[in-house]
Backbone as JSON, one array per atom type, in Angstrom:
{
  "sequence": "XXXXXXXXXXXXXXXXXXXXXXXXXXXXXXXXXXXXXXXXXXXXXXXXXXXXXXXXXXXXXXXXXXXXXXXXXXXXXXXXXXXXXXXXXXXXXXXXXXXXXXXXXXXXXXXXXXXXXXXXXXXXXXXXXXXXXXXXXXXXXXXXXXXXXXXXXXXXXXXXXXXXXXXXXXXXX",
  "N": [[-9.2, -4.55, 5.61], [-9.62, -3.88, 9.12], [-10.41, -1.08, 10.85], [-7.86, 1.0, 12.57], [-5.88, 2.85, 14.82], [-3.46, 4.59, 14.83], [-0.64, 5.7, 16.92], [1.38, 7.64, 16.43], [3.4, 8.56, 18.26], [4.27, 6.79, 19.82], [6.38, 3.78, 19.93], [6.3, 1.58, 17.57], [5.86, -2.1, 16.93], [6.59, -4.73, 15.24], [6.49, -7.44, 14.15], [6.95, -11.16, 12.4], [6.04, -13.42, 10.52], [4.92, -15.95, 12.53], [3.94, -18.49, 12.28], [1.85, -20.41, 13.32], [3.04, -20.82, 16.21], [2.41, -19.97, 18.67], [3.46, -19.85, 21.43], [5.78, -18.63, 20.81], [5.37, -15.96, 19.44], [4.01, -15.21, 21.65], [5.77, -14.19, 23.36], [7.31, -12.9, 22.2], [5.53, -10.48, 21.68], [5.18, -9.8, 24.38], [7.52, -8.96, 25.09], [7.35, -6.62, 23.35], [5.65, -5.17, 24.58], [6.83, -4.88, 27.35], [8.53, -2.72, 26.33], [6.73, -0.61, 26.18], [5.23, 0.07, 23.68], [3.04, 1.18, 21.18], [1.49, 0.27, 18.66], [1.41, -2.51, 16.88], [2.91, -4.18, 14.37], [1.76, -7.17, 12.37], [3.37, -9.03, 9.77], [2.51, -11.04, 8.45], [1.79, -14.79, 7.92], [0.55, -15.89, 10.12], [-0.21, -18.45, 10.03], [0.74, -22.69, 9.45], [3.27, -24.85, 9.35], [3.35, -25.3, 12.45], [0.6, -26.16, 14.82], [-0.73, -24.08, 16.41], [-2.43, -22.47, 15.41], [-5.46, -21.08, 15.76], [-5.02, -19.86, 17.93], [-2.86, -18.35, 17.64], [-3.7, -16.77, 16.22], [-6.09, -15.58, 17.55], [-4.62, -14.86, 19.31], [-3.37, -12.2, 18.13], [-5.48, -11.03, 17.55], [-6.58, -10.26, 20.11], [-4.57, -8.41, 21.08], [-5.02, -6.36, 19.35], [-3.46, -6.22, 16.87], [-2.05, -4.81, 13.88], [-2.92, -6.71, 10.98], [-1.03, -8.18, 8.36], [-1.51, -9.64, 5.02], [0.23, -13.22, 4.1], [1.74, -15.24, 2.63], [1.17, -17.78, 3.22], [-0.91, -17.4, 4.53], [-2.71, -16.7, 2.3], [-2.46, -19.38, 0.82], [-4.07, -21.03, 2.22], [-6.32, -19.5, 2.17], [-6.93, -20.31, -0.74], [-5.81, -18.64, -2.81], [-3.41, -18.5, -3.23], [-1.54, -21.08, -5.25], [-1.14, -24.42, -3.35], [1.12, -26.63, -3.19], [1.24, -29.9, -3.29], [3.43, -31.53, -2.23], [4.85, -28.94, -1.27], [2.93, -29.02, 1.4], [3.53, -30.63, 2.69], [5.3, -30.32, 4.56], [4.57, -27.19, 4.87], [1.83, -27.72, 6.41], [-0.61, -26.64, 6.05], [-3.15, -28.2, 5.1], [-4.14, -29.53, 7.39], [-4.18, -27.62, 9.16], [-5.89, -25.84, 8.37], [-8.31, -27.33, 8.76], [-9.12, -27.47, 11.4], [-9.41, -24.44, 11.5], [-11.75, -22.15, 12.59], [-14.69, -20.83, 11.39], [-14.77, -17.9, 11.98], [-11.86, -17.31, 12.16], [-10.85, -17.68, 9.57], [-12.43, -15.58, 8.58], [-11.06, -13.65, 9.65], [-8.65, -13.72, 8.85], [-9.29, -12.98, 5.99], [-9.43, -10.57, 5.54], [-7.21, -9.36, 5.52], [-4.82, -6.79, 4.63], [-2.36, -7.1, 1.6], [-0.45, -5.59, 1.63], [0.89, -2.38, 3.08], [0.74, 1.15, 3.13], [1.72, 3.75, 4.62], [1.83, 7.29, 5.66], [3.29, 9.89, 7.29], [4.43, 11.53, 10.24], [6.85, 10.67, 10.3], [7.27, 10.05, 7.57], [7.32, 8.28, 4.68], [5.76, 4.98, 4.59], [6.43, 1.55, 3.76], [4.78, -1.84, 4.36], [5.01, -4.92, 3.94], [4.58, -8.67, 3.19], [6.36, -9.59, 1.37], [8.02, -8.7, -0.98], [8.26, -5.4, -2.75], [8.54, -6.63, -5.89], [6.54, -8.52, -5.82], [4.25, -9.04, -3.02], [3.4, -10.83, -1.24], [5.05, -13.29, -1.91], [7.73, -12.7, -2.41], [11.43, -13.13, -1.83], [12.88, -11.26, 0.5], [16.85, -10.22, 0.93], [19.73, -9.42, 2.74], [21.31, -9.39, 0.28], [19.63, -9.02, -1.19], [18.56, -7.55, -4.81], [18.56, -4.32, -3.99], [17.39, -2.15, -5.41], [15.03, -0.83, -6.23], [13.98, -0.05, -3.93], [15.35, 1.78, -3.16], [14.73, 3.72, -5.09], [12.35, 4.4, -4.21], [11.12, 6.22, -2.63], [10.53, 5.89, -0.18], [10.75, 6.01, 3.49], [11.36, 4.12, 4.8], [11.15, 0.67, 4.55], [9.38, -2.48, 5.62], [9.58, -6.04, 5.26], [8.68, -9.24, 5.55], [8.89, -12.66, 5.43], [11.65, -14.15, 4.76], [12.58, -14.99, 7.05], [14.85, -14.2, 8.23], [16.3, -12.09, 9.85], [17.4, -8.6, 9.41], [18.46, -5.36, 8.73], [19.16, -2.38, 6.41], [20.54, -0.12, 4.22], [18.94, 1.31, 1.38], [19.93, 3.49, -0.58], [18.04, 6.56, 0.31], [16.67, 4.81, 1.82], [15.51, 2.81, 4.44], [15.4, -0.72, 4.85]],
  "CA": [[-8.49, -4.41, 6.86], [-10.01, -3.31, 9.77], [-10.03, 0.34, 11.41], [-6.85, 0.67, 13.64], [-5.6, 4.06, 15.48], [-2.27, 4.59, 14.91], [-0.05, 6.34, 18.09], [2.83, 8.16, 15.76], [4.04, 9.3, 19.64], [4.65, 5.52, 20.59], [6.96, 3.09, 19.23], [5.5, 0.19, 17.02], [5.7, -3.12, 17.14], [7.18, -5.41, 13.96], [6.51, -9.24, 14.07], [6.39, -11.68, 10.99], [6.23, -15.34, 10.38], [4.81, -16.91, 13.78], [3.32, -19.87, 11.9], [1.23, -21.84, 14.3], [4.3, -21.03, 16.87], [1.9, -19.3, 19.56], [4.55, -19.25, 22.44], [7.13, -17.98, 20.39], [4.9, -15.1, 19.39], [3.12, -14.7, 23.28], [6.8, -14.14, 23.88], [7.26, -11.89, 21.4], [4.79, -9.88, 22.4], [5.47, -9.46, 26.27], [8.94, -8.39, 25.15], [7.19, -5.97, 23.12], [5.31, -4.85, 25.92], [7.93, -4.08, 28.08], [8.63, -1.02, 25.9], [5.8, 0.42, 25.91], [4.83, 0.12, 22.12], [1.38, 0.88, 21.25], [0.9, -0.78, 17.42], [1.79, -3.94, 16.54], [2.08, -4.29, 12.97], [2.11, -8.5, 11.7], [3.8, -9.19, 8.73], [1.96, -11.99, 7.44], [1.87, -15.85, 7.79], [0.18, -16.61, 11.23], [-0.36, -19.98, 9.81], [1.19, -23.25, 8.81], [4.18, -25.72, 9.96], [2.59, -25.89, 13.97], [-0.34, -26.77, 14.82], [-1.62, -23.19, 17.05], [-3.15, -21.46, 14.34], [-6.37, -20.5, 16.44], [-4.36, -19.43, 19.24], [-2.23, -16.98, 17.37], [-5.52, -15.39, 15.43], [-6.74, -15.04, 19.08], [-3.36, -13.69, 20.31], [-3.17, -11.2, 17.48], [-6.67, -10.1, 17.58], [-6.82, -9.51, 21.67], [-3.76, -7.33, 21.0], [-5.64, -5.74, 17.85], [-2.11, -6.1, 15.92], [-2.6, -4.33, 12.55], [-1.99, -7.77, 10.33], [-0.88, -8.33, 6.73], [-1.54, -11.0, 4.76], [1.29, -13.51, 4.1], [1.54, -16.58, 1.48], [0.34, -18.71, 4.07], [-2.66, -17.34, 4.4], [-2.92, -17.05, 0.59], [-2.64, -20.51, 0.28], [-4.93, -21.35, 3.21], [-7.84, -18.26, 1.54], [-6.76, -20.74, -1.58], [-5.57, -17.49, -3.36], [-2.43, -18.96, -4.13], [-1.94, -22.83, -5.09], [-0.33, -25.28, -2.21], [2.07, -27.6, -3.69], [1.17, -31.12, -2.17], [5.15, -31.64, -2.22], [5.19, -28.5, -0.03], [2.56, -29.18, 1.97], [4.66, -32.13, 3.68], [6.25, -29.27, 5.63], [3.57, -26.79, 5.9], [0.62, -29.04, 6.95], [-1.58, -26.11, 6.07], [-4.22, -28.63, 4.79], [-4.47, -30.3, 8.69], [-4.39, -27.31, 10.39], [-6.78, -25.93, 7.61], [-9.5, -28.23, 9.18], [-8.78, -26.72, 12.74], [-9.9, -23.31, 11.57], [-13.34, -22.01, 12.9], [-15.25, -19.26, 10.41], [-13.89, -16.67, 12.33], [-10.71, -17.4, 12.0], [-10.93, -17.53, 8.06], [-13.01, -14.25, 7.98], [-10.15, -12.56, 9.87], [-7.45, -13.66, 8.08], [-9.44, -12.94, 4.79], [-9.32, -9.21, 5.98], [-5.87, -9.12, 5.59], [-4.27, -6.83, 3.15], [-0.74, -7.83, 1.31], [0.19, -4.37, 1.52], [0.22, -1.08, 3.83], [1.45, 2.24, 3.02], [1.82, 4.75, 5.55], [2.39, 8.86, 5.29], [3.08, 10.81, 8.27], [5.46, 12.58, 10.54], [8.48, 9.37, 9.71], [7.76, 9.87, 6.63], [6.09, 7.63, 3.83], [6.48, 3.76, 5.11], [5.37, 0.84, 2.93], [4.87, -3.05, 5.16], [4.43, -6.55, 3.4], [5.16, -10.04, 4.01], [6.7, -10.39, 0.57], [8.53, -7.27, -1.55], [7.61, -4.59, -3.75], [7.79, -7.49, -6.67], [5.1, -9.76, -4.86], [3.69, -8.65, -1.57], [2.93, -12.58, -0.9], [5.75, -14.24, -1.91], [9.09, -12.78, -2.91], [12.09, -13.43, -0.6], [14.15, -9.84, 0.32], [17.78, -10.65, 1.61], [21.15, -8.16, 2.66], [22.36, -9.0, -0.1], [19.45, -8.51, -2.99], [18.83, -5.76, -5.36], [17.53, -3.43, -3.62], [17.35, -0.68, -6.08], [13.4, -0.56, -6.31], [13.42, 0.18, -2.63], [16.13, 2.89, -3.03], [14.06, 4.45, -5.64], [10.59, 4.44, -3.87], [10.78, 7.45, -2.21], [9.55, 5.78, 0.86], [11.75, 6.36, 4.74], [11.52, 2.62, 5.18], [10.09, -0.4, 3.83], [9.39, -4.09, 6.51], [8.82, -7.39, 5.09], [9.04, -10.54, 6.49], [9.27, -13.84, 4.78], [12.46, -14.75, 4.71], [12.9, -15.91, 8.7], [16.42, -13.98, 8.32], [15.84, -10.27, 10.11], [18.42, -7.88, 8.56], [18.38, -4.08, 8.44], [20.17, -2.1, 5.4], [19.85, 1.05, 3.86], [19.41, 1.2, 0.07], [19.39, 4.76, -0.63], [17.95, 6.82, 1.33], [15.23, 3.81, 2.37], [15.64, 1.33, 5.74], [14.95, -1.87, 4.35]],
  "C": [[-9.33, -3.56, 7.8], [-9.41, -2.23, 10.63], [-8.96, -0.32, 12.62], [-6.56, 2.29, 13.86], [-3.81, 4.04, 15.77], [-1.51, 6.13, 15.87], [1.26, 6.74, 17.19], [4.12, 8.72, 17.47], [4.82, 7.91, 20.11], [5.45, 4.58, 19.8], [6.28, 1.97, 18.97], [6.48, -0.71, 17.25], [6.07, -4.11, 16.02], [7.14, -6.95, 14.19], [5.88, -9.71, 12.76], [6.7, -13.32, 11.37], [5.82, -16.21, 11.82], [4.79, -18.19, 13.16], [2.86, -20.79, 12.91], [2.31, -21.52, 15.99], [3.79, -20.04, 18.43], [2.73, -19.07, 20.8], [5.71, -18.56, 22.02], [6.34, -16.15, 20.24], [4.21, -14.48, 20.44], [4.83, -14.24, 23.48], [7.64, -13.05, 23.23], [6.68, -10.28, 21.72], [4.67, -9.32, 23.78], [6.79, -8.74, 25.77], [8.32, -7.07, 24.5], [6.55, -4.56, 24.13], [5.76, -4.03, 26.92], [8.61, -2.96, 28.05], [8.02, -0.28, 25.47], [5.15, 0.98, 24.46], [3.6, 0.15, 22.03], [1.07, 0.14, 20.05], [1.31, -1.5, 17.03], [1.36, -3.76, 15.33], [2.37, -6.09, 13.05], [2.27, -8.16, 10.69], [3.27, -10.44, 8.07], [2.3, -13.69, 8.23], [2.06, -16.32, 9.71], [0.25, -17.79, 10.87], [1.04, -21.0, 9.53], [2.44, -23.37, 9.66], [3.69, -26.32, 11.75], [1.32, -25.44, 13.94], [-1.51, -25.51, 15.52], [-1.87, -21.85, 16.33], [-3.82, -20.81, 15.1], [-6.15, -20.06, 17.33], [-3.48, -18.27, 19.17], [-3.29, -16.13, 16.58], [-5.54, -14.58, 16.5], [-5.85, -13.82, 19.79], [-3.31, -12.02, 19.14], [-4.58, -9.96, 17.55], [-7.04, -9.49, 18.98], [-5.25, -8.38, 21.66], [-4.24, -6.04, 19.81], [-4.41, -5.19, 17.32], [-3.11, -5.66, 14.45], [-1.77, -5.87, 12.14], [-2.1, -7.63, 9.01], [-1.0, -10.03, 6.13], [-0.08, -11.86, 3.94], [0.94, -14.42, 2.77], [0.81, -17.68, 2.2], [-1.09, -19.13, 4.09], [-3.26, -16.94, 3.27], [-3.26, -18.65, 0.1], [-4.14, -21.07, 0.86], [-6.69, -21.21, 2.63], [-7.49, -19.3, -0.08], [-6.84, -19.42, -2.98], [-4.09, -17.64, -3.77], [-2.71, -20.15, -4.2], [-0.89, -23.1, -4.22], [-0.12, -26.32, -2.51], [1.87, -28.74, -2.68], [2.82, -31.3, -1.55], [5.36, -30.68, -0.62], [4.69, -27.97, 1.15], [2.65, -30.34, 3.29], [4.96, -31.38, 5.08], [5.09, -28.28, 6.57], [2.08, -26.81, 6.29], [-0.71, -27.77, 7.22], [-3.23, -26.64, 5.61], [-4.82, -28.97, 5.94], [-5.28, -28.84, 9.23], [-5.72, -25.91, 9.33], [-8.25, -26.2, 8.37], [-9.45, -27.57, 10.89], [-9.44, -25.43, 12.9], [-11.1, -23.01, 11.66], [-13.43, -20.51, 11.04], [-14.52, -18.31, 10.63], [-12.61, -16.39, 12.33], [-10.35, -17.36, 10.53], [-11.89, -16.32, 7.96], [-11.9, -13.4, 8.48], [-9.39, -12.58, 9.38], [-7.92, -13.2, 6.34], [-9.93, -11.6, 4.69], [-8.37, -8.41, 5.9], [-5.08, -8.26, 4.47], [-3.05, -7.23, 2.47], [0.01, -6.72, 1.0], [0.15, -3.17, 2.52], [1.37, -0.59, 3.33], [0.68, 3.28, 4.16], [2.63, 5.73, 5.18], [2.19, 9.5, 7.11], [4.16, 11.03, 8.76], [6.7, 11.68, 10.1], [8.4, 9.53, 8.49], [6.69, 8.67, 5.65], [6.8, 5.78, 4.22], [5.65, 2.79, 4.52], [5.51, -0.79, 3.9], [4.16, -4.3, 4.07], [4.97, -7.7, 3.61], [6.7, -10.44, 2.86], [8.06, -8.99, 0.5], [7.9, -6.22, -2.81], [7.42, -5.81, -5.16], [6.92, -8.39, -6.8], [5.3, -9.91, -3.91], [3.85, -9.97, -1.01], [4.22, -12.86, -0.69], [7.13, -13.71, -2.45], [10.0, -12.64, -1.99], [13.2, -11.85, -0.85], [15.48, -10.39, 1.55], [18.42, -9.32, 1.61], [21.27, -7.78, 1.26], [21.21, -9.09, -1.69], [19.35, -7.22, -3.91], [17.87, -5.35, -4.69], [17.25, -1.7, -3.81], [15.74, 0.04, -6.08], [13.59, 0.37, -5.1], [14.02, 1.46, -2.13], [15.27, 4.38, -3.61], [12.31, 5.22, -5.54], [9.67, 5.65, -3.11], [10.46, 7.72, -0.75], [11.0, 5.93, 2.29], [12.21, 4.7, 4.95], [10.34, 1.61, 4.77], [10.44, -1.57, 5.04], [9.2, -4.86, 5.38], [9.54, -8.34, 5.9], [9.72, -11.66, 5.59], [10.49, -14.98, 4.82], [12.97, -15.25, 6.22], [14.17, -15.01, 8.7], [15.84, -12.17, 8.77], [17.22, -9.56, 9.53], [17.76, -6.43, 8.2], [19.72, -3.21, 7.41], [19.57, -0.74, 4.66], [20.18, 0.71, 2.09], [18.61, 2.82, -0.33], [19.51, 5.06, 0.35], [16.51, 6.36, 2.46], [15.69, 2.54, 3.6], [14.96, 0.77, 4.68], [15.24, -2.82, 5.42]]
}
């Protein structure tokens, strides 16, 4: 992961799952904007289902969003396997072929984890959950005893498309 400068004075920034979806995430982004947020973290899985992969790299990297790596781009870095079956859907083999070098060296920069210590407190970010960063789906309503027990102020992930805030313990989730 590359050096980033984190503003503890300024409010961050939380986006996950664009997939290819570059206006949804330019849109994202301007809203973020508007309140004056200085770090953008990504949660993983620029890629896959639309087609503007190289357009959200671009958008993420001219904002220098801190990003995480997702399943997406696991499959993509062929670091997980990509089920032909459920590659029907997310047509990461097409848009695969789309990707320049640079666009596969940045995403293969990505870690599937951050922990953060400072004045908030100890804060852990992944696409997935503490049982696999990548790929495990966190809902309202799962256990979320790990996350109680972790010690940490608040834990993000993404994955599941469903946003939802909950305390387990004394941990935001």
């Amino acid at each position: 992961m590359k050096d980033y400068f984190l503003d503890w004075n300024k409010p961050w920034g939380i986006i996950s799952d664009a997939h290819g979806n570059y206006f949804g995430l330019d849109a994202a982004v301007e809203a973020l904007r508007e309140h004056d947020v200085g770090t953008i973290f990504f949660l993983g899985d620029a890629l896959g289902y639309l087609p503007f992969a190289s357009k959200v790299l671009r958008r993420l990297s001219g904002i220098r969003a801190v990003c995480l790596c997702g399943n997406h781009e696991a499959m993509a870095l062929n670091r997980l396997p990509l089920e032909n079956s459920r590659d029907r859907y997310y047509k990461l083999n097409l848009i695969k072929q789309t990707l320049s070098e640079e666009d596969f060296l940045q995403i293969s920069q990505w870690t599937e984890r951050l922990d953060l210590d400072g004045p908030l407190g100890k804060i852990s970010m992944m696409h997935g959950g503490f049982g696999n960063p990548l790929e495990e789906y966190v809902y309202p309503d799962s256990d979320l005893s790990s996350y109680s027990e972790s010690g940490n102020t608040a834990v993000f992930v993404g994955n599941t498309h469903r946003p939802f805030c909950k305390k387990a313990g004394s941990t935001t989730v």
